[in-house]
N, C-alpha and C positions, 0 to 999 in steps of 0.2 A: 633373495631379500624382498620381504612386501612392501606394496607401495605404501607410501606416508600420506595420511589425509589428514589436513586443519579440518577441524569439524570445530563450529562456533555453538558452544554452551551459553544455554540460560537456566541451566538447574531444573528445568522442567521435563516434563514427561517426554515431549518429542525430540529433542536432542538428544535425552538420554539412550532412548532406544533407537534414535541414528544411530549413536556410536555403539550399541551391540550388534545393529546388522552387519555394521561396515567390518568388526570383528570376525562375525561370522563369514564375510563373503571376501574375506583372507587379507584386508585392509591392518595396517596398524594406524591404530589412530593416535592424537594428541588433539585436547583441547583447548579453547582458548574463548573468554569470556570476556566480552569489552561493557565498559561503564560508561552509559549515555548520559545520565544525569541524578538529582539524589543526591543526599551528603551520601558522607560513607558510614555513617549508620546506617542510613535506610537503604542502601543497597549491599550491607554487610551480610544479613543474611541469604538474601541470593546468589552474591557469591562463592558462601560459605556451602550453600546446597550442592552448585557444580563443582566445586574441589571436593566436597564427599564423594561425591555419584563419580567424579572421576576416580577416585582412590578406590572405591569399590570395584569400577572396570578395569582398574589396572591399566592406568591413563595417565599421560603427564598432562597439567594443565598449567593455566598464565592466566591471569587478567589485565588488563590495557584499558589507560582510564584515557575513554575517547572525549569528554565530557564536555570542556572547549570547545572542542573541534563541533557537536554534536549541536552546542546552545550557538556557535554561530552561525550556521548552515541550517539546519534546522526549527529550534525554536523563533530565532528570527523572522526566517521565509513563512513562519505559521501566521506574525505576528502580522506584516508586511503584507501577507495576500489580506488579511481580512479587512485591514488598512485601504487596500485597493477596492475592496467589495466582491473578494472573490471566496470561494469556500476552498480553501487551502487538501491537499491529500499528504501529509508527510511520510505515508509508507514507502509511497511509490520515488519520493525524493533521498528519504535515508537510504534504501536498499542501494543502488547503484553507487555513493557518493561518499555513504559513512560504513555500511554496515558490509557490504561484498568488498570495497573496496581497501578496508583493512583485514580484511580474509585475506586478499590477494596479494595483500603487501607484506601477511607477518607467514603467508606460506613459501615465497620468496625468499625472505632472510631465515626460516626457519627450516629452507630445503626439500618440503614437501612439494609431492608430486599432486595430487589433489585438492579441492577443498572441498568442506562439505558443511551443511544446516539442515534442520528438522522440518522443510517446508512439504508441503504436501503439493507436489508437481512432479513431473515428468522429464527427464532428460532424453532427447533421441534425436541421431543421427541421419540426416538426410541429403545425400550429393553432396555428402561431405561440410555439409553446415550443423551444426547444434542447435535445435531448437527445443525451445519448454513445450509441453502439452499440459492439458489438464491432469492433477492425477483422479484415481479412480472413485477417490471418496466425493461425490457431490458437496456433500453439505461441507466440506473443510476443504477444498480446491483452491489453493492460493497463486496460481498461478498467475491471477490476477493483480498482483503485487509485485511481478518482477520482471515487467516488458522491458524495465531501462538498463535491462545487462545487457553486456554487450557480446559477441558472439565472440573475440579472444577468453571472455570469463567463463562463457558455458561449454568451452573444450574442458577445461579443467572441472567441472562443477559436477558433484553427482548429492543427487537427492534421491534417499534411501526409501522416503517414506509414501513416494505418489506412487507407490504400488499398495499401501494398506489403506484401510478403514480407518478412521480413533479408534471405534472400538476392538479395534483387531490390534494398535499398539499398546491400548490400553492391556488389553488380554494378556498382552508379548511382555510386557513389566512386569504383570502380578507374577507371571509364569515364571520370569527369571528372578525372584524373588523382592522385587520393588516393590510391593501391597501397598505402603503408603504414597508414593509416588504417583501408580496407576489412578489414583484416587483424586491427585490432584486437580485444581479447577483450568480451565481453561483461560489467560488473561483477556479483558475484551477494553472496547474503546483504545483514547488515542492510550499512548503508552505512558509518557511523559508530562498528562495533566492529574496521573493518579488519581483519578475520577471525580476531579472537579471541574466542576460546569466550565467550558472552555471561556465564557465569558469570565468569567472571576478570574482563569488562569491569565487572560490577555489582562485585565486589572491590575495584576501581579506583574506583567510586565511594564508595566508603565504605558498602554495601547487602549486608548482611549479616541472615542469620534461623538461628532457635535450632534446633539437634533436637530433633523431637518423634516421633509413634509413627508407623507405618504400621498402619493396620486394614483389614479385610474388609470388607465390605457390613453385617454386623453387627455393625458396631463393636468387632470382637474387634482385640487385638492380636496384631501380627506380630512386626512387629520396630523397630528406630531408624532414620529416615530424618534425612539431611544438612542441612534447611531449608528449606524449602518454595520460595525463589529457585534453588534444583535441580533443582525438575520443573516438568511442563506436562502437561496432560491427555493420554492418549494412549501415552506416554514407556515403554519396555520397558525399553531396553537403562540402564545405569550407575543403576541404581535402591540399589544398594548392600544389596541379599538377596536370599537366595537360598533357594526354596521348590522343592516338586518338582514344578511345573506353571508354566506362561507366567501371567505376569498385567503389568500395566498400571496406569497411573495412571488410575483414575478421576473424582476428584473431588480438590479440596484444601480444606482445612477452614481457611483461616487466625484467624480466631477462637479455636479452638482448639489449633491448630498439629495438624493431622494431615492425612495423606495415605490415602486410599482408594484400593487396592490389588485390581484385581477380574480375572478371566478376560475375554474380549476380546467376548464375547457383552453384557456388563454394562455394555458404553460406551454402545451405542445409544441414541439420544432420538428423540422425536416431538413436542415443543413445544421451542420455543426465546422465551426472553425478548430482545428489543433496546431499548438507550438509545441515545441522541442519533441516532435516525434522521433522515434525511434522505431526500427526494422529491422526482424533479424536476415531478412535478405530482401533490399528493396527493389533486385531488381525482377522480383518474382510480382510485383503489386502493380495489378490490371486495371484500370478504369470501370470495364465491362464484369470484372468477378464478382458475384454476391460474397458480402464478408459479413461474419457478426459480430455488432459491438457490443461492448460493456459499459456501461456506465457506473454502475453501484457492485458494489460486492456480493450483496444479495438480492439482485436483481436480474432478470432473462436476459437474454439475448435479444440485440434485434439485426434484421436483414439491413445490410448497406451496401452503399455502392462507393470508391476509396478514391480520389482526386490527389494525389503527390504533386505539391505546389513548391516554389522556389524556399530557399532560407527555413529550412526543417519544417517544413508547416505544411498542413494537408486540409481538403473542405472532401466533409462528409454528406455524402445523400443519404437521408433513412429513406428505408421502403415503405415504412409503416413508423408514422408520427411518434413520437417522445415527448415525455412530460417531466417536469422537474434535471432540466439541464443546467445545471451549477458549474459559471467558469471558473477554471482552479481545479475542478477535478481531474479525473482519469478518465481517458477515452480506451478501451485495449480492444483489439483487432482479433479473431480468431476465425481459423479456415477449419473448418472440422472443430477437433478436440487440440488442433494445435495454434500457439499463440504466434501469430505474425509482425506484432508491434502493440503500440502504443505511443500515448501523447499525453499531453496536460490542455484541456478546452477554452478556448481565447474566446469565442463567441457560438451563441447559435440564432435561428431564425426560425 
C-alpha cells in the first residue's frame, strides 16, 4: 500500500508539480486547498484551478474555508503590530498557526501518513532531528518562511521542490502537458491586501493613528508626520518633509507618537533583541559559534554571535553592523545551508 500525503493546493504551478513528483516517487496523494480570505467569488476561481489540476492528476481534493480563523489570527496581528509601530511579517505567523497547522489536523482525520506543500526547501535528517536547509534554487529559497515549525511537523513534512530550480519546474509542467500553467505568474507581496497599499488596507480595517512630530537623534523637532501606521524603519521615500539632506526612518516612538528621522549611517545596529524564538534543537546553540542571520527575504546574510536568554527570547551580536532593522520582523538563524531557528525582533541597538 503507498503511503498517503496531504499536499496543500493553490492552483498554481508549484503545488501542482509537488503533486506529480510525489506520484512519481510512489506517494499517493490527495489534495487539499484552504480559504484565507476573499468572498467566494474572488476566490472561486482559484479554487476551481486546483479541483481541475487535481482531476487532471487523478487526485482527490477538498477545500476548508479557514477564513475566520485566518482574519483573526492574522489580519488582526498585521493590524495590531502596526498600531504598536512595529513592521508586522505575517508569513512567518500564518505558516506555523493557520496554514501547517491545518495540514496537520485534516492529515490526522484524513489518515494520511505525510504532508506535503510546493515550498522550495529542504527536509533532512540529522541525529535523528528534522531539519530545513536551503533548497538549491537561490533566488526562490523559502526557507526563510518556515523557522516556526516545529520538529513533531518536520518528521512528517516532505518538500518535493528544494531540489529543483523554477525553471526546472516550470520545464517539468510544460513537459507533462501543463503549457498554460508553466506560464503562470508567480504571486508577490502580502497575499491578503491584493495589492493594495497596506496603508489603505489597514484603512479598511478601521486602524488608524494620530499625527505627531518627526525628531532627530536629539529629540529636536522637525516637522508633522501622518501616523506612525505610515512608516517602517528604513522608509525614505513618501515621509511627508522635506529637509535638505536624505534621511530615513530610524526608530518609531509609538508611546509617544514620534518618528525618528536620521541620515542612513544612523540605522546601523550591532545587537538585536528576539521574542518567541524558536529552535529546531536548542540544545545545539553555542554562545561562541558564528551563525548567519537573515533579516529580509532578499537580503545576505550576516556573521552573529547567538545569546539564548530566559522566556523564548535571545540578544544577537552582529559581527559586522546592520542597517534597516524593523521590530516585528524575522530574525532566522542559519549554520551552513541549514536553518537552526528563528524569531520575531523586539529591539535592536
Amino acid at each position: 500500500m503507498k503511503p498517503l500525503v496531504l499536499l496543500g493546493m493553490s492552483g498554481g504551478v508549484d503545488s501542482s508539480v509537488a503533486a506529480m513528483i510525489l506520484q512519481e516517487n510512489g506517494y499517493e496523494v490527495t489534495g487539499i486547498s484552504f480559504r484565507f480570505f476573499g468572498s467566494d467569488t474572488e476566490s472561486e476561481k482559484q479554487f476551481n484551478d486546483a479541483q481541475q489540476l487535481a482531476e487532471k492528476l487523478k487526485i482527490t481534493h477538498t477545500t476548508v474555508d479557514l477564513r475566520w480563523k485566518f482574519s483573526q489570527k492574522i489580519i488582526t496581528y498585521f493590524g495590531n503590530e502596526y498600531k504598536a509601530g512595529r513592521t508586522p511579517f505575517p508569513c512567518a505567523k500564518c505558516n506555523p498557526e493557520i496554514k501547517f497547522s491545518a495540514l496537520e489536523k485534516h492529515a490526522e482525520i484524513n489518515g494520511c501518513d505525510f504532508i506535503s506543500t510546493g515550498h522550495y526547501a529542504l527536509i533532512k535528517r540529522l541525529n535523528g532531528i528534522s531539519f530545513i536547509y536551503k533548497g538549491v534554487d537561490p533566488d526562490k529559497d523559502q526557507s526563510f518562511f518556515l523557522w516556526g515549525l516545529n520538529s513533531t511537523l518536520l518528521q512528517k513534512l516532505i518538500l518535493p521542490l528544494g531540489e529543483f530550480t523554477k525553471t526546472q519546474i516550470r520545464k517539468i509542467a510544460a513537459e507533462k502537458g501543463f503549457l498554460q500553467l508553466s506560464k503562470k505568474k508567480d504571486s508577490l507581496g502580502i497575499c491578503f491586501t491584493d495589492g493594495v497599499d497596506y496603508r489603505d488596507f489597514l484603512k479598511s480595517l478601521g486602524v488608524f493613528s494620530e499625527p505627531g512630530n518627526f525628531v532627530n537623534p536629539k529629540g529636536e523637532i522637525l516637522g508633522r508626520h501622518f501616523g506612525i501606521t505610515n512608516y517602517t524603519v528604513g522608509q525614505r521615500r513618501g515621509l511627508g518633509i522635506n529637509l535638505n539632506f536624505p534621511v530615513f526612518v530610524a526608530e518609531i516612538r509609538p508611546d509617544v507618537n514620534e518618528i525618528v528621522l536620521a541620515e542612513y549611517y544612523n540605522l546601523y545596529r550591532t545587537k538585536v533583541g528576539i521574542k518567541n524564538v524558536q529552535f529546531a534543537d536548542i540544545q545545539e546553540i553555542r554562545p561562541d559559534k558564528i551563525y548567519r542571520l537573515k533579516i529580509h527575504y532578499r537580503r545576505g546574510l550576516t556573521p552573529c554571535n547567538l545569546n539564548i536568554q530566559e522566556e523564548g527570547k535571545a540578544e544577537v551580536h552582529l559581527l559586522k553592523p546592520e542597517a534597516m532593522i524593523a521590530n516585528g520582523q524575522t530574525a532566522v538563524f542559519y549554520d551552513g545551508e541549514r536553518l537552526v531557528g528563528g524569531g520575531f525582533i523586539e529591539w535592536s541597538e
